[in-house]
N, CA, C and O of each residue as an XYZ file, in Angstrom:
372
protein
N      -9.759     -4.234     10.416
C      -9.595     -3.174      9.460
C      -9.460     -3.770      8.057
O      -8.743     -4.749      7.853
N     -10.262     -3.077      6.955
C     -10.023     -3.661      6.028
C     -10.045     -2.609      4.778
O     -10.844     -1.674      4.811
N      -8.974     -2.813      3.454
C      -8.985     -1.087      3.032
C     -10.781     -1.661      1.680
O     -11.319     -2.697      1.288
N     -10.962     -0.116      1.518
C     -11.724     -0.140      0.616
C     -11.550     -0.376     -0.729
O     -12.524     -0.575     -1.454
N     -10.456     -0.377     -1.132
C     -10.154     -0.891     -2.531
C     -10.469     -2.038     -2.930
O     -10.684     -2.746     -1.946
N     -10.646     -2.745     -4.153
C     -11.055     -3.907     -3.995
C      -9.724     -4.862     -5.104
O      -9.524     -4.342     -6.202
N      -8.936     -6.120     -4.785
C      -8.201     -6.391     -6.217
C      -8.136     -6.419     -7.376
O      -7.174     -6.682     -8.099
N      -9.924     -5.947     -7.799
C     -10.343     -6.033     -9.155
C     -10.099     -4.494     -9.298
O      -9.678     -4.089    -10.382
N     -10.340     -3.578     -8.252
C     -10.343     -2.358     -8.660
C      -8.984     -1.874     -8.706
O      -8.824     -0.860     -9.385
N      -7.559     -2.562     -7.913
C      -6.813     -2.036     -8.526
C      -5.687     -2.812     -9.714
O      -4.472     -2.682     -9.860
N      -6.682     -3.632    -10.430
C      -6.212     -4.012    -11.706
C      -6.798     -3.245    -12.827
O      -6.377     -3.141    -13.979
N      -7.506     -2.895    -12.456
C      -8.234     -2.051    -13.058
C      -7.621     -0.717    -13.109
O      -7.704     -0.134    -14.190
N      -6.990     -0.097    -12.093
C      -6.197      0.991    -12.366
C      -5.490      1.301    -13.676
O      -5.153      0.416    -14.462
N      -5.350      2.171    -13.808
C      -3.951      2.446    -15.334
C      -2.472      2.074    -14.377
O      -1.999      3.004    -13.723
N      -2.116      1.367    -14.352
C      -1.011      1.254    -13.521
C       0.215      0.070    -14.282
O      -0.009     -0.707    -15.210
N       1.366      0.246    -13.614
C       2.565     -0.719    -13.986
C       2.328     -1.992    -12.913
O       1.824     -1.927    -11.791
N       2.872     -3.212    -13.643
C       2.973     -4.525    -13.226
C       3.694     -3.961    -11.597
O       3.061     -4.097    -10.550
N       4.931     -3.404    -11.647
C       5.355     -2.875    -10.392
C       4.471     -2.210     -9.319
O       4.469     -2.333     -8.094
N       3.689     -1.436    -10.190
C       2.599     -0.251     -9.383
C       1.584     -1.479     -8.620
O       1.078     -1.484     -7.498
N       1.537     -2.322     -9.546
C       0.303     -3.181     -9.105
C       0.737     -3.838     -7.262
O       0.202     -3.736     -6.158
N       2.262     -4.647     -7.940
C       2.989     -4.891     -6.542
C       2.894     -4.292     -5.515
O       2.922     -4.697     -4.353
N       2.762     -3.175     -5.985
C       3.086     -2.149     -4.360
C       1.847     -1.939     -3.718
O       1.699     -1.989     -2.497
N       0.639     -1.619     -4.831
C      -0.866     -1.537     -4.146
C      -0.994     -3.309     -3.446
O      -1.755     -3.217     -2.482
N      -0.798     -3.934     -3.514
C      -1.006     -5.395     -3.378
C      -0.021     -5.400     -2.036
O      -0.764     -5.728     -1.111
N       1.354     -5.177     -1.507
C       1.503     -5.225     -0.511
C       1.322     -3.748      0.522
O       1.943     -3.785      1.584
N       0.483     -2.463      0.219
C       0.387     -1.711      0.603
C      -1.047     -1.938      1.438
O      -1.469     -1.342      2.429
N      -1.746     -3.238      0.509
C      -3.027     -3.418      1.156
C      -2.899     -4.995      2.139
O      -3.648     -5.456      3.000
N      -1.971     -5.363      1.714
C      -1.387     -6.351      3.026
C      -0.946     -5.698      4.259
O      -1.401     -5.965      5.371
N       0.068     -4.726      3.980
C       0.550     -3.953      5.104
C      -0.879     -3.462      5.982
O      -1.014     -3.705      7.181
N      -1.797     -2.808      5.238
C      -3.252     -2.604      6.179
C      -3.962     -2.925      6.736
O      -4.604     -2.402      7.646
N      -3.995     -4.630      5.917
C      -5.168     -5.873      6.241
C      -4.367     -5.816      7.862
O      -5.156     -5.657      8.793
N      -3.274     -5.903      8.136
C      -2.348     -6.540      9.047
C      -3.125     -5.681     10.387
O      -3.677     -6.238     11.336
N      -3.010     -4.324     10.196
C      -3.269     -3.434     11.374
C      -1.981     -2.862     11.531
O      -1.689     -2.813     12.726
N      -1.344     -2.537     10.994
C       0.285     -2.046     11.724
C      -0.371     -0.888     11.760
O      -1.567     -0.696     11.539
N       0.547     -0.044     12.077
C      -0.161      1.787     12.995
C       0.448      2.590     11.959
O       1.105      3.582     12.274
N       0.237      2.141     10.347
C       0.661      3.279      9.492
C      -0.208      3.774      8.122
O      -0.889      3.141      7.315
N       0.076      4.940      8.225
C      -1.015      5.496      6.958
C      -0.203      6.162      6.034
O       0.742      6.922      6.247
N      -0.692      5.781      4.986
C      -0.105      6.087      3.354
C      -0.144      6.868      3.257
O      -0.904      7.430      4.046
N       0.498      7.653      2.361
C       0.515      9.135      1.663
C       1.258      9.418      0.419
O       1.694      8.289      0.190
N       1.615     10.022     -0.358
C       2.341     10.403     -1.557
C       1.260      9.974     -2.647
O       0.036      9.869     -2.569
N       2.198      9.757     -3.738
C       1.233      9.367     -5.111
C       0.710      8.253     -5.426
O      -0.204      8.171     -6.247
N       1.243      7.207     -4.791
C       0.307      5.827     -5.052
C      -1.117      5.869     -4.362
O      -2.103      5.244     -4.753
N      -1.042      6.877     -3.054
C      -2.446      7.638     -2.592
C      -3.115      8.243     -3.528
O      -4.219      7.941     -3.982
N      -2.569      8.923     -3.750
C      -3.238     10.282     -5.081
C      -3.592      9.130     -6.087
O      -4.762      8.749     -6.123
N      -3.060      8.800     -6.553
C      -3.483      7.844     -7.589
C      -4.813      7.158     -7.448
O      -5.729      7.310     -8.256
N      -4.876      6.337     -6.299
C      -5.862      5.764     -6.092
C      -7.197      6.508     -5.663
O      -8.333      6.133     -5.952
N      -6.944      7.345     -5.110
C      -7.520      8.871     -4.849
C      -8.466      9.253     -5.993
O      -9.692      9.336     -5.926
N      -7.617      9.488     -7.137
C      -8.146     10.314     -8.362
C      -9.130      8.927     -9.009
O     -10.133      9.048     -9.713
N      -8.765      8.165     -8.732
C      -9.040      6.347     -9.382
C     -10.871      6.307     -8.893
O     -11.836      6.085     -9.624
N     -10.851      6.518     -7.863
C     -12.127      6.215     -6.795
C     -13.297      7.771     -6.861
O     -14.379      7.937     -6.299
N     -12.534      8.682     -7.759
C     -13.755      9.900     -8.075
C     -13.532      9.894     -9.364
O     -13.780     11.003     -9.838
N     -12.938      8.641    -10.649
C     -13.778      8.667    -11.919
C     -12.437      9.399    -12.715
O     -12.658      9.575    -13.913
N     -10.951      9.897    -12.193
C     -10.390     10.155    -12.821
C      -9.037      9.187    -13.507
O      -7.988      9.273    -12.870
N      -9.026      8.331    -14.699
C      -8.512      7.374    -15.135
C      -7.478      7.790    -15.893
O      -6.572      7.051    -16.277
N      -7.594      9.177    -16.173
C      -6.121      9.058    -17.126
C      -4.565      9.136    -16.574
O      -4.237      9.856    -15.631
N      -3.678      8.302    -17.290
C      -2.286      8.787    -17.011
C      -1.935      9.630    -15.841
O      -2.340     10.790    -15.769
N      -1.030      8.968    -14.715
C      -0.312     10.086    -13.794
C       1.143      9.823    -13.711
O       1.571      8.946    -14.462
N       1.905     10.376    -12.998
C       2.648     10.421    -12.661
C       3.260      8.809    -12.447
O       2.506      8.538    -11.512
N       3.848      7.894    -12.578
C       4.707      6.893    -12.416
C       5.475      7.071    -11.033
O       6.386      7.880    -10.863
N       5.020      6.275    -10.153
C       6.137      5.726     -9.062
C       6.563      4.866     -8.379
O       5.811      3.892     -8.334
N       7.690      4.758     -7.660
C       8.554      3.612     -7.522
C       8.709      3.357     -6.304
O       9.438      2.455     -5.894
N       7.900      4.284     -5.435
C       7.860      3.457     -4.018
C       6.796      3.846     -2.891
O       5.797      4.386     -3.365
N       6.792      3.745     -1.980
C       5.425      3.725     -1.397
C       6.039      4.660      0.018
O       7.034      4.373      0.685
N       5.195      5.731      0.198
C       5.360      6.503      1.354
C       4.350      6.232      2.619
O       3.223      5.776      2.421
N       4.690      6.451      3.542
C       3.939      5.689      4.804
C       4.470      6.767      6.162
O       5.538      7.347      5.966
N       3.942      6.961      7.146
C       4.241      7.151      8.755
C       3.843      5.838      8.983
O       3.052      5.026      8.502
N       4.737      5.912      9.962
C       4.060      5.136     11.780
C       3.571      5.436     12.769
O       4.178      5.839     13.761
N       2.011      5.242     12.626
C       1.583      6.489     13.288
C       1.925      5.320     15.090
O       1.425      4.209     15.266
N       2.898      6.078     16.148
C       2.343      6.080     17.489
C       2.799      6.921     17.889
O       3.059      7.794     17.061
N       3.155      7.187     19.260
C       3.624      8.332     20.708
C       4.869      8.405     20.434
O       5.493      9.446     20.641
N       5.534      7.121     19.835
C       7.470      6.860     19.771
C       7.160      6.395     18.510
O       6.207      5.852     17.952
N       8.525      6.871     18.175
C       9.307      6.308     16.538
C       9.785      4.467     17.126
O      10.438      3.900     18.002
N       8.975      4.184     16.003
C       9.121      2.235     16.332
C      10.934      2.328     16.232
O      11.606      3.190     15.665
N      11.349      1.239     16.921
C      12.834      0.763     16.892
C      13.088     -0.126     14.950
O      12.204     -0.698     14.311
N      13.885     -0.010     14.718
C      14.476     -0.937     13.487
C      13.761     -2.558     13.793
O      13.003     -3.074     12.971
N      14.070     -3.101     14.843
C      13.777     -3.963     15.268
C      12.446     -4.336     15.331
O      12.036     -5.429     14.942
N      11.786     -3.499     15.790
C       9.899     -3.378     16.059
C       9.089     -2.941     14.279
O       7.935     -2.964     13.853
N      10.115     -2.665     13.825
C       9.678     -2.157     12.464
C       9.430     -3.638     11.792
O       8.368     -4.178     11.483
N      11.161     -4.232     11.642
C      10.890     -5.823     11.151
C      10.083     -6.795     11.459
O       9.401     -7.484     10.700
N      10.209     -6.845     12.991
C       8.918     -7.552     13.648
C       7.695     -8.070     13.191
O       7.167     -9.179     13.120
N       7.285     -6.368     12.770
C       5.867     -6.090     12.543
C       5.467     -6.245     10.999
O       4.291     -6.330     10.644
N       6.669     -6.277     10.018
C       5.993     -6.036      8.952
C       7.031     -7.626      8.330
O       7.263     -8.060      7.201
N       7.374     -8.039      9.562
C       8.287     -9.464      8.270
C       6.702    -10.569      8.411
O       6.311    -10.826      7.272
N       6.190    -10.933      9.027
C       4.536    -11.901      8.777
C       3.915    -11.481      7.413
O       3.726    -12.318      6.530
N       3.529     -9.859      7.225
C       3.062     -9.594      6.097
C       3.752     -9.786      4.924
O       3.203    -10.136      3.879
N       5.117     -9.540      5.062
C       5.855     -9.731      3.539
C       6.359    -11.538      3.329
O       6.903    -12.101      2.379
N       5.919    -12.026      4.591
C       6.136    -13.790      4.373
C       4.841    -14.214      3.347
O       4.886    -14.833      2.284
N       3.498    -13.559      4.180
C       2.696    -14.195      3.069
C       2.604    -13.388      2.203
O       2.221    -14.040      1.231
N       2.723    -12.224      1.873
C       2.403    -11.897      0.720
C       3.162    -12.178     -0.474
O       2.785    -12.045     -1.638
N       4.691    -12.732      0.113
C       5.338    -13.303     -0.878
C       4.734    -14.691     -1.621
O       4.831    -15.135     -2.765
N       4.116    -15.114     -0.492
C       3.998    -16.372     -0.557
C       2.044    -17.022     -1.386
O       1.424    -18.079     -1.503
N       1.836    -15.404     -1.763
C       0.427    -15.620     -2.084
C       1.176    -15.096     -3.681
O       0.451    -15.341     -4.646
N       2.070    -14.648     -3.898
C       2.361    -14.529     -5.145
C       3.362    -15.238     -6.158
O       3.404    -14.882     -7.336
């Protein structure tokens, strides 16, 4: 799986140094395969970004997600799964 955005395209965004962070491990979290899909405004954003609409939105500060399976992952199965991605992605920045 791999997302369609590209790193040039979301520097290219109108976005905050922070905003940038979050698209950058939001697309690590994906590269990975974990079983979750985005939603809220850093969606919309990128959303409006990819049909030509560039101006000014809304500012935000964190990233909304499900998990998509049959059961709600444990605390435990949550860390598991997402401490590899935040090792390297720390570690690529």
């Amino acid at each position: 799986m791999q997302s369609n955005i590209t790193k040039t395209e979301v520097l290219a965004l109108n976005v905050t140094a922070e905003e940038r962070i979050m698209y950058s491990v939001m697309k690590a979290v994906y590269d990975s395969g974990i079983p979750i899909s985005f939603k809220g405004s850093m969606v919309l954003k990128a959303c409006l970004f990819e049909v030509g609409f560039l101006d000014e939105t809304r500012h935000t500060v964190d990233i909304d997600a499900n998990w998509n399976t049959d059961t709600p992952p444990t605390a435990e199965q949550m860390v598991e799964s997402l401490q590899p991605v935040s090792y390297t992605h720390l570690r690529a920045h």
